[in-house]
Structures are given as C-alpha cells and as structure tokens.
C-alpha positions in Angstrom: 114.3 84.7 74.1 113.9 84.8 70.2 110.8 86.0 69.0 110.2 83.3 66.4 109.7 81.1 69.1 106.5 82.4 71.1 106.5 81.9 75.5 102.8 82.5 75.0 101.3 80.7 78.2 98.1 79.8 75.9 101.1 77.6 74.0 101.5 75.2 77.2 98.0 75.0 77.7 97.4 73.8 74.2 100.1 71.4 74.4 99.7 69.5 77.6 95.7 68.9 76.7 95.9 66.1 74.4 92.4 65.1 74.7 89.8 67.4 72.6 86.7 65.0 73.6 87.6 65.5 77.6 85.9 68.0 80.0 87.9 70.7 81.0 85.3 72.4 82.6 82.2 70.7 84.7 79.5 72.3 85.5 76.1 71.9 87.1 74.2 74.0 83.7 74.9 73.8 79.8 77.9 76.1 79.8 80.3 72.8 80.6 83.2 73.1 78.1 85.4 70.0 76.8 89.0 71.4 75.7 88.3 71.4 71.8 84.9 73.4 72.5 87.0 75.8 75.3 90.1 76.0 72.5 87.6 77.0 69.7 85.2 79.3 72.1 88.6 81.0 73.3 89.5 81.8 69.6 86.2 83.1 68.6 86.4 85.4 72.0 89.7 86.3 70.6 88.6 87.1 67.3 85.6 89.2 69.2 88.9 91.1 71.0 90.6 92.0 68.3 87.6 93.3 66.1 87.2 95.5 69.3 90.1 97.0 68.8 92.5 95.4 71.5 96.0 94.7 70.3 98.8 93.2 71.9 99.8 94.6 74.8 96.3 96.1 75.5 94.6 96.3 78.5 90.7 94.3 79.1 89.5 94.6 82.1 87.3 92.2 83.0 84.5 92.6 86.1 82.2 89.9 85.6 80.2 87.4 87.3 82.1 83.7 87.6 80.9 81.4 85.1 83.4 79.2 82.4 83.5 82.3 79.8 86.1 84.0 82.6 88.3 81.1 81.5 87.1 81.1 78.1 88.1 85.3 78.1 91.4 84.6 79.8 92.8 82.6 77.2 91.1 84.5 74.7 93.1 87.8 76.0 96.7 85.2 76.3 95.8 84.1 72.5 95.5 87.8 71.5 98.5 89.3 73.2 96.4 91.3 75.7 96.6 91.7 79.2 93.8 90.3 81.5 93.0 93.3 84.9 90.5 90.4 86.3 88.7 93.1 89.2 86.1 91.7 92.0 82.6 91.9 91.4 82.1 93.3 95.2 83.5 96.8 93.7 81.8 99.7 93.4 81.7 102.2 90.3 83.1 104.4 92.6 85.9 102.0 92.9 85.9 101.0 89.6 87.1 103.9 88.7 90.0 104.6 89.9 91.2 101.0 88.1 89.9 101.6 84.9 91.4 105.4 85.2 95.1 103.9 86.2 94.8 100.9 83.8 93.5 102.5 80.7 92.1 99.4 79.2 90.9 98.9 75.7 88.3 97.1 76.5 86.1 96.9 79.9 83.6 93.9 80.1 80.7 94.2 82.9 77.9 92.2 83.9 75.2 93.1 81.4 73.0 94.9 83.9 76.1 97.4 84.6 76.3 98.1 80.9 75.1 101.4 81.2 76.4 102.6 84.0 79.9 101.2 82.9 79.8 103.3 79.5 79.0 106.3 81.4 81.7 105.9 83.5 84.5 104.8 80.6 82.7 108.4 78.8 83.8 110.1 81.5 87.1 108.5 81.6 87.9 109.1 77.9 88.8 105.3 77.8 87.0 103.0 74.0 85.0 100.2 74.5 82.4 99.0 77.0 80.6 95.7 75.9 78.7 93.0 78.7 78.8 89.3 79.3 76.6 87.6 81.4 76.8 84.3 83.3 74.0 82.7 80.7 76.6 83.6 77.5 74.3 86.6 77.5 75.1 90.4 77.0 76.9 92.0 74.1 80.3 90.3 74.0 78.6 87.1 74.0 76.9 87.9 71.1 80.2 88.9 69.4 82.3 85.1 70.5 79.1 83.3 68.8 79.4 85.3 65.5 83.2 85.3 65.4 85.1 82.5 63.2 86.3 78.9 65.1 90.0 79.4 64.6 92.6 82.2 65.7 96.5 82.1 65.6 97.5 82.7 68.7 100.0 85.6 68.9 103.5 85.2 69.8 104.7 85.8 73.1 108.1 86.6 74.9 108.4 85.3 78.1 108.8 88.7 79.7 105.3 90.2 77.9 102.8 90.6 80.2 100.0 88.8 80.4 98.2 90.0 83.4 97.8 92.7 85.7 96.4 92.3 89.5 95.7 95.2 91.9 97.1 94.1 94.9 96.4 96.5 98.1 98.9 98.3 100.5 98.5 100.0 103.7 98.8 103.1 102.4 97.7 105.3 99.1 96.1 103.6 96.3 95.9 99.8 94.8 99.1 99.3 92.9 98.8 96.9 89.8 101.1 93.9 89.5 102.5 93.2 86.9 102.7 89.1 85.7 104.1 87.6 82.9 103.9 84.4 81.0 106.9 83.5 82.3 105.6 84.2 85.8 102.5 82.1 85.6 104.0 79.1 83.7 107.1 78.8 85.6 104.4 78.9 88.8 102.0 76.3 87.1 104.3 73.7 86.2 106.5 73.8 89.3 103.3 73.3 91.5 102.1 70.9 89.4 104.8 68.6 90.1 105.0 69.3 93.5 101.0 68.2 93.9 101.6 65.8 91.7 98.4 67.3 89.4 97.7 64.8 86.5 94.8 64.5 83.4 93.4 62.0 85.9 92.4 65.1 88.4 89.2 66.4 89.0 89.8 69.8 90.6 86.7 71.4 92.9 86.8 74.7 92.3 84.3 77.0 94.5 86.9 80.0 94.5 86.4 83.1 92.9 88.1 84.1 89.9 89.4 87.7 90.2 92.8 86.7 92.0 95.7 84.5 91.7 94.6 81.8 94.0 91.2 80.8 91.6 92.5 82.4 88.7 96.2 81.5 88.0 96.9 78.9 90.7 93.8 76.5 90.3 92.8 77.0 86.7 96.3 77.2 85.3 97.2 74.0 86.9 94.2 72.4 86.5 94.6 73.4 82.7 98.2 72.5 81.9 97.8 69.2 84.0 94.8 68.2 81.6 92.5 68.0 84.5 88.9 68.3 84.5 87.4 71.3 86.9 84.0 71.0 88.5 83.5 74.6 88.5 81.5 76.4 90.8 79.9 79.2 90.2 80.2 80.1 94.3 80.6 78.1 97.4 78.3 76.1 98.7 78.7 73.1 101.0 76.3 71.5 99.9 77.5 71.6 96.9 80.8 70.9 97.6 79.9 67.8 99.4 78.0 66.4 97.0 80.8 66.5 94.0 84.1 65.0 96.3 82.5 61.6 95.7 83.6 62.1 92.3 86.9 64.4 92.8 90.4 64.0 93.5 91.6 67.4 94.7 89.9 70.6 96.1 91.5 74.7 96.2 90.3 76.4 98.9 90.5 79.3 101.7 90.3 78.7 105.5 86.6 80.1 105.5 85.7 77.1 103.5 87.2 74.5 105.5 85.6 75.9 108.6 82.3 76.0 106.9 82.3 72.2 105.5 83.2 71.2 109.1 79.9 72.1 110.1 78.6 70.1 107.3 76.6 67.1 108.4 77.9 65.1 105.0 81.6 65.7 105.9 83.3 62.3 106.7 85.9 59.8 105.5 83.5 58.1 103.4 82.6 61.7 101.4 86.5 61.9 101.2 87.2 57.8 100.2 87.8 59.5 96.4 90.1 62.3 97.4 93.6 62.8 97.6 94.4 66.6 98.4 93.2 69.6 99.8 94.9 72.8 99.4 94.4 75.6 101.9 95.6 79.3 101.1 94.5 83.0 101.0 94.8 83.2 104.5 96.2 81.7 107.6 94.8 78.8 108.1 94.3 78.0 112.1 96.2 74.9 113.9 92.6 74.2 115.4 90.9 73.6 111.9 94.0 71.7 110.7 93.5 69.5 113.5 89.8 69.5 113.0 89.9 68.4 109.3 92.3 65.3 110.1 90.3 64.2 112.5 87.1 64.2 110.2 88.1 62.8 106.9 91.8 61.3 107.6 93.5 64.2 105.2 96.0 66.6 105.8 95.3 69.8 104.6 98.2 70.9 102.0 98.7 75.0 103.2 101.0 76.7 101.1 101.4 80.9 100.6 102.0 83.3 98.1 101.3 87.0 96.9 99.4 88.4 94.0 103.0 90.0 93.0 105.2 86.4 93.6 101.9 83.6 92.8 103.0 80.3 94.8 106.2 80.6 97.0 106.1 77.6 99.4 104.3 74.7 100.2 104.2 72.6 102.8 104.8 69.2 101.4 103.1 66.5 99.5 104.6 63.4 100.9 105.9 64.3 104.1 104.4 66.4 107.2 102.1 68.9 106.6 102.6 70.9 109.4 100.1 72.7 111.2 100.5 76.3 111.2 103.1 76.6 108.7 103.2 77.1 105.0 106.2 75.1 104.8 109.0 75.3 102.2 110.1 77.4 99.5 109.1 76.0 95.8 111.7 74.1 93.7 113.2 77.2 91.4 112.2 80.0 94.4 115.0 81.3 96.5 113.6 82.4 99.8 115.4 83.9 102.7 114.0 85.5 106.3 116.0 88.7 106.1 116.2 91.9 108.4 113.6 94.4 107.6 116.2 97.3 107.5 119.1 96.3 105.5 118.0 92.4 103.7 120.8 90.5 106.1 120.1 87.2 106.8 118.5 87.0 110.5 119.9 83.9 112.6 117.8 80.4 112.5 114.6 81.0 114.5 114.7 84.2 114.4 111.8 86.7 113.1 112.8 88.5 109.9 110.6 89.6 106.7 110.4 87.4 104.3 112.1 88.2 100.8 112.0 86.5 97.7 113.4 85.9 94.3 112.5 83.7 91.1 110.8 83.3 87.6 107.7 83.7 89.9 108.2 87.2 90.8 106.8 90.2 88.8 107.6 92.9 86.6 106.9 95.6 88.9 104.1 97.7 90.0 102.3 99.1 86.5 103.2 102.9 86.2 105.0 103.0 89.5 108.3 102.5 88.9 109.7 104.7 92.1 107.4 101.9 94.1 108.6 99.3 92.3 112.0 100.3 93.3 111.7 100.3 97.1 110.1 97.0 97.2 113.1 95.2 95.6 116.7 94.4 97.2 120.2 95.6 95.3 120.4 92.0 94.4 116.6 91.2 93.0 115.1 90.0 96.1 111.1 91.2 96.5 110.6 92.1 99.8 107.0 91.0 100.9 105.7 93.1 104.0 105.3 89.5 105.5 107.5 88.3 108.8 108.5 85.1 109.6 110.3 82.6 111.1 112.4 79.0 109.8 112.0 76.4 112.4 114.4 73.3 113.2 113.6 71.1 110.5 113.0 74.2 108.5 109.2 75.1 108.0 108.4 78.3 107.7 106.4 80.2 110.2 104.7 83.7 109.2 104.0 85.3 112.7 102.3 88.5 111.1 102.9 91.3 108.8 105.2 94.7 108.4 102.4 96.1 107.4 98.7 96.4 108.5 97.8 94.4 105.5 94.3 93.1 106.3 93.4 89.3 104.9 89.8 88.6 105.5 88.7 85.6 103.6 91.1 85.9 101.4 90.5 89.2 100.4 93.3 91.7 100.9 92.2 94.6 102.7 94.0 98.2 103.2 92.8 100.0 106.6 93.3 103.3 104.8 91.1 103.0 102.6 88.4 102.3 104.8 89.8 104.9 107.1 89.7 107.3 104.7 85.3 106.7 104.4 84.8 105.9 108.4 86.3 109.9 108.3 84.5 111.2 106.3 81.2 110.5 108.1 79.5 113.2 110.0 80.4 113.4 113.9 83.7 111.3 113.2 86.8 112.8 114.5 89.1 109.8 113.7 89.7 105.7 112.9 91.9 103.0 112.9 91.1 100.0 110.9 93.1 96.8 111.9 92.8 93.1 111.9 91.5 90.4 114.2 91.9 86.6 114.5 88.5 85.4 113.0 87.9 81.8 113.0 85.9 82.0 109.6 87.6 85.0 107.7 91.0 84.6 109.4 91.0 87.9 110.1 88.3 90.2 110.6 88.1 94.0 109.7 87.8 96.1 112.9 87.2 99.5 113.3 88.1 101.9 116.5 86.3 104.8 116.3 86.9 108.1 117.9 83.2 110.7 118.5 83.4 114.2 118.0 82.9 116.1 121.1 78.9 116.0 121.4 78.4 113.7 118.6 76.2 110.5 119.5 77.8 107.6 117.7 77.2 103.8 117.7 78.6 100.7 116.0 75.1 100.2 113.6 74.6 103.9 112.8 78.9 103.6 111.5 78.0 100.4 109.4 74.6 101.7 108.1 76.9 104.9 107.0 79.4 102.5 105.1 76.4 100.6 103.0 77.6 101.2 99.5 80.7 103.1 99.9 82.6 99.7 100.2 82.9 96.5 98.9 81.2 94.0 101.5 84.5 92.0 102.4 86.2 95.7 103.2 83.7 96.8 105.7 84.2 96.2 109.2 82.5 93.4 111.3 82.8 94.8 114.3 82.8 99.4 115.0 84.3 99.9 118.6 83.8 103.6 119.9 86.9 104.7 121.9 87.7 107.9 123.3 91.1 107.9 121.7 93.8 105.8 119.6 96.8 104.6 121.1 100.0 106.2 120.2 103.5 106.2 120.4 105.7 109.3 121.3 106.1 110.4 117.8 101.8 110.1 117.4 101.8 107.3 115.3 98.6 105.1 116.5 100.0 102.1 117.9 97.6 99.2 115.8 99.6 96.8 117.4 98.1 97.3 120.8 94.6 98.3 119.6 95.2 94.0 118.0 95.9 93.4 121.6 93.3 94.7 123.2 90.4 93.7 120.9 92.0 89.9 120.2 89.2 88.2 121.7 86.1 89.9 120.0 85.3 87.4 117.6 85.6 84.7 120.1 82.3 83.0 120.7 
C-alpha cells in the first residue's frame, strides 16, 4: 500500500471510538481509563518510548504485571512504530533470557521489583534500556508517561510492518517468535467483530491475562475497535467475575474458568439475565462443561480456535448451533482446508487430516528463522498448524489432537522438551517424557514419566521439589510417574502416544 496513507492499527482504534467521555477501561481501583484519558496516556507513553531511544521497527519487550498501562503501552508501541514481545510474568530470568537474547529489544520493561535484576541481565546481554512499571503507575517508566507531553503523531504504518512479536512454543528446540502485523490483527479484529456482533454497547469481562493473543489481541482489540467498555481484571476471580455479569454483556475466557464459575454458588440465569455471549478458547473446551454451562445459565458457550501465528481462525457460530466439542467454521476472509500431513492434499470428508491455513490473519514468519518459516508453509501459502482435524456432515470442525506433542494447559502452550531437558538434568535421572493428559480444569495437564538410574531412590515430590524455580509454574508437571522404561517404537522413538493411553485417567477424580 502507499505510504502516505498509514495501516497503523492504532488508526482503527482512534477512529471507531467516537466517544472521548466513555470508559474504555473499568476497573475496581483509580487506574480506570475513558478513551480521551487512554488516547492521551498512550501518547505521553509514546513520547516516554521514543525519548528512550525506540524507533520504528524496534523491539520493547514488555514483562509486566496486568494492569490498564499494558494497554496503555501497547498502543503507545503501535503509535510509535515499535514492535510489542508481550512475555508471561510466570518466566524466569533464566528464561527471560534467552527472549531478550533472540529479540534484541530496545527497550525491556519489568515489574519494578525486577529492576535490578533485569539490568544486570540486559548488561550481560549487551542490549540499551531497562526501565520498570508497576501495577500502581509506579516504577521508572511511569514516571517518564507522567512527564511526557499529551499529544504524539502517530507514525505511519504499512500494512505488512510489524507490530508484534509472540513466542509461540514447539516440541522441539527453542521458542520461535511470531511475527504479526497490523494487517494481521485488524483484518482479525474487525472480522470477529462482526461475527460476535461486538458493538459500543458491550461491556467486555476480561479476567484473562495479557501476554498472548487471546487477552491481548483478541479481547482488547475487539473490545477497542467496537467502542466497548472492558471491566478489566487484574486476575481471575469468581467472585469477581460473578459479581460484574449483572452489569456485562459479553465475557473472553478459557475452559479453566468456565469450570471454576460452575462451582460458583452465584452462577445462575438470573447472574446471566444481562449477558449475551461467552467465548471459550485457549484450550479444548470439554462436551461435559458445554453441557454443564447451558444447563446453568441458558447460554451457549461461543468456542472458537486459533494460534498465536494465525489469531482467530474459526468459530462456531453466533446465531446458529454452537456445537459441543467443535470449534466450528472457518472465519469470513480465512481459507481453511483438512489436508494430508505429508503432501497438503485434501483428505476425503470425515476424514482426519492436519489442518492448514491461509488469510490476512496469518503471519510473517518466524523472527530470524527463515529456514523454519519455510517448512511450516505450503508451495501455495497455506500455514500448516501441527493441529488434526476432522469436517463433519454439516461441516463443523472437529480437532481430534495434535501432530505434535504440543502441550495446552490452561491455555498456556507447553513444549515437553523443554521440561525434558530440566527433569534430565536432575541427579539420579536417566530419562523423561513429558506429554499431555485430559484435565477437566487445565484441559490438559503436564505429565511426566520418569525413568531412575540404576540405584537411585526417586519419587514424584522429591522430582517436583527439584523443578521449584527452574520453570514457570504452568510448565511444571502435575503429576511425576516413575517407570522403569519409555515405550518405543522399532526405530527408539518413545511412543508418547501410548504413554497418553496409559496414564488417560490420572486426573480423574
């Protein structure tokens, strides 16, 4: 497109909210933000980036706690050009460092009690600025959006510039980083946004976090462009929860939360009179909770799927049947197809294939992996997702598992070698296999079969107590089983398949 017209997704956003005066984002402390006081903090936040030192095209990485100035620094990055690397608060420094190594950013913002330990860490890394922001609009970078001036031209944008990276995990090596662009989110936005019919009239709850494309991209981007108002959560709590649907409209969640607000004493069709959709992703939701959740409020819950490097591909529909167990259709503008793992043909109707896809959804490619990026696209620009499925008779899509050993537990994407790789290296370990198992409140649980040394005294609590700190809670396993060996095939590959099998009931009450 020609530059002297700008894609910038920051654009949209400023021109679908019309009402300065109106809450964009609610919140149960004084950080609530109307649009004209999130417009005019997000262009003093930009002005705090660029006296940094970030230009277009620059890098900020961004591992804070949740709280309104993560939206507030997301559009302040859009407005400035940069590109947003939002990374989970569960990570470690250890882990922190290999994204802030691959990334390069020009500027990292921490939590202002990590300040320290962050600059250290960029030192070593050669990388420029360090500065903290704190839930409170406390820590350093706070200090620079309250001195910086009200008003910021927003940069231009083409509709291929990127305007954020996500790590996204494999089953093998290291995180790769995709690569989104403005195209990629609006297209996404605006397409979903007509299919859940999102209007200035919606008030969103949003409990998820805000580190991935579900809280990030899919809730606050259509919340934003629709005009909507966002009781933002800070975490999830039931409670919480349902005490705002009285005055909601719509709610974003994962399975987990479902399941939890079912055991919620306050959860019934009066709490729900106000509401009109609930959307379930992250994770498979179960048939059984489905059913659950109709029974108890009247509502359908709206699942739908999509990857960190595609956002939003299908949905199960708005008006018609939401289907229990599937994630529907493909979105208006995505092509989908159910294709043979091996060669991309099209399998036969019902039958299981991996699903591929192609659209202004999909991404640029992996950052700085452009071999990878490569093998994970078709001749003709289909993305191939690791995911299988299957197209029923009237033509929802059923995912039946993954090509990969992808782990999802609550909504967190898990890779077993990575955890692998730190069950090994404990003392008296000879070997692991990390895998998933149906869990009724993570969707899938992380598992770990462990094989002893010869002579070594092992036990599930002395594995876990081992783990404390090397991990990210939501990577470390629920459950350690000690085995005297792995299964495997002829060739010596262990056979996770049947290790699934054999441990599908553990979570089972």
């Amino acid at each position: 497109m020609s530059r002297s017209r700008s894609a910038n997704l920051f654009d949209l956003i400023a021109a679908r909210a019309r009402a300065p005066e109106k809450l964009a984002l609610e919140t149960a402390d004084a950080t609530a933000l109307t649009y004209g006081e999130l417009f005019t903090r997000s262009a003093q936040a930009a002005h705090a980036l660029v006296a940094l030192g970030v230009r277009p095209g620059d890098r900020v990485a961004a591992q804070i706690e949740k709280s309104t100035d993560v939206v507030v620094v997301a559009l302040a990055c859009l407005r400035a050009g940069a590109v947003l690397l939002p990374l989970n608060t569960a990570y470690t420094l250890a882990e922190l460092e290999y994204f802030l190594g691959d990334a390069e950013p020009a500027l990292t913002l921490c939590r202002p009690e990590w300040l320290e330990r962050v600059r250290a860490l960029a030192l070593k890394l050669g990388l420029r600025r360090v500065e903290s922001l704190g839930v409170n609009r406390d820590g350093t970078f706070a200090e620079a959006i309250a001195a910086a001036p009200a008003a910021f031209e927003t940069v231009k944008r083409a509709s291929g510039d990127l305007a954020a990276i996500l790590y996204t995990s494999g089953t093998t090596g290291r995180s790769k980083g995709a690569m989104l662009t403005h195209e990629n989110l609006a297209s996404n936005a605006l397409t979903l946004i007509d299919c859940w019919r999102f209007t200035s009239t919606d008030r969103l709850i949003h409990p998820l976090p805000v580190f991935h494309t579900h809280g990030l991209f899919v809730a606050v981007n259509v919340a934003l462009i629709s005009g909507a108002t966002m009781i933002f959560m800070n975490k999830f709590d039931p409670d919480a929860v349902i005490a705002a649907m009285p005055g909601a409209t719509s709610m974003m969640g994962v399975p987990t939360f479902y399941i939890r607000l079912l055991d919620h004493p306050g959860l019934d069709r009066g709490t729900c009179a106000n509401m009109r959709l609930f959307v379930s992703g992250s994770a498979p939701l179960l048939a059984e909770t489905h059913h659950a959740w109709r029974e108890r409020t009247g509502f359908s819950i709206l699942e739908r799927y999509g990857m960190t490097e595609t956002n939003m591909i299908t949905s199960n529909p708005y008006d018609a049947e939401r289907r229990p167990g599937t994630v529907g259709f493909a979105l208006p503008g995505v092509s989908v197809r159910i294709a043979h793992p091996d060669d991309g043909a099209p399998v036969r109707a019902g039958e299981v294939g991996v699903i591929e896809v192609k659209g202004p959804n999909v991404f640029a490619g992996y950052w700085r992996m452009p071999e990878k990026t490569a093998q994970e696209f078709r001749a003709d620009g289909y993305f191939i997702t690791g995911d299988l499925a299957r197209v029923d008779e009237q033509g929802y899509i059923h995912i039946v598992g993954r090509a990969k050993d992808l782990v999802i537990s609550g909504g967190f994407n898990v890779y077993p070698k990575e955890v692998e790789s730190e069950i090994d290296a404990i003392e008296g370990v000879l070997e692991s296999a990390v895998f998933g198992v149906a869990h009724a409140d993570f969707g899938e649980g992380v598992t770990a079969a462990v094989v002893p040394r010869p002579g070594a005294a092992l036990t599930e609590q002395a594995i876990l107590t081992a783990l404390g700190g090397r991990l990210a809670k939501f990577k470390a396993p629920k459950r350690v089983i000690i085995v005297e060996s792995l299964p495997r095939n002829a060739m010596g590959k262990v056979q996770k398949a049947a290790l699934r099998e054999a441990y599908k009931d553990i979570y089972r009450a």
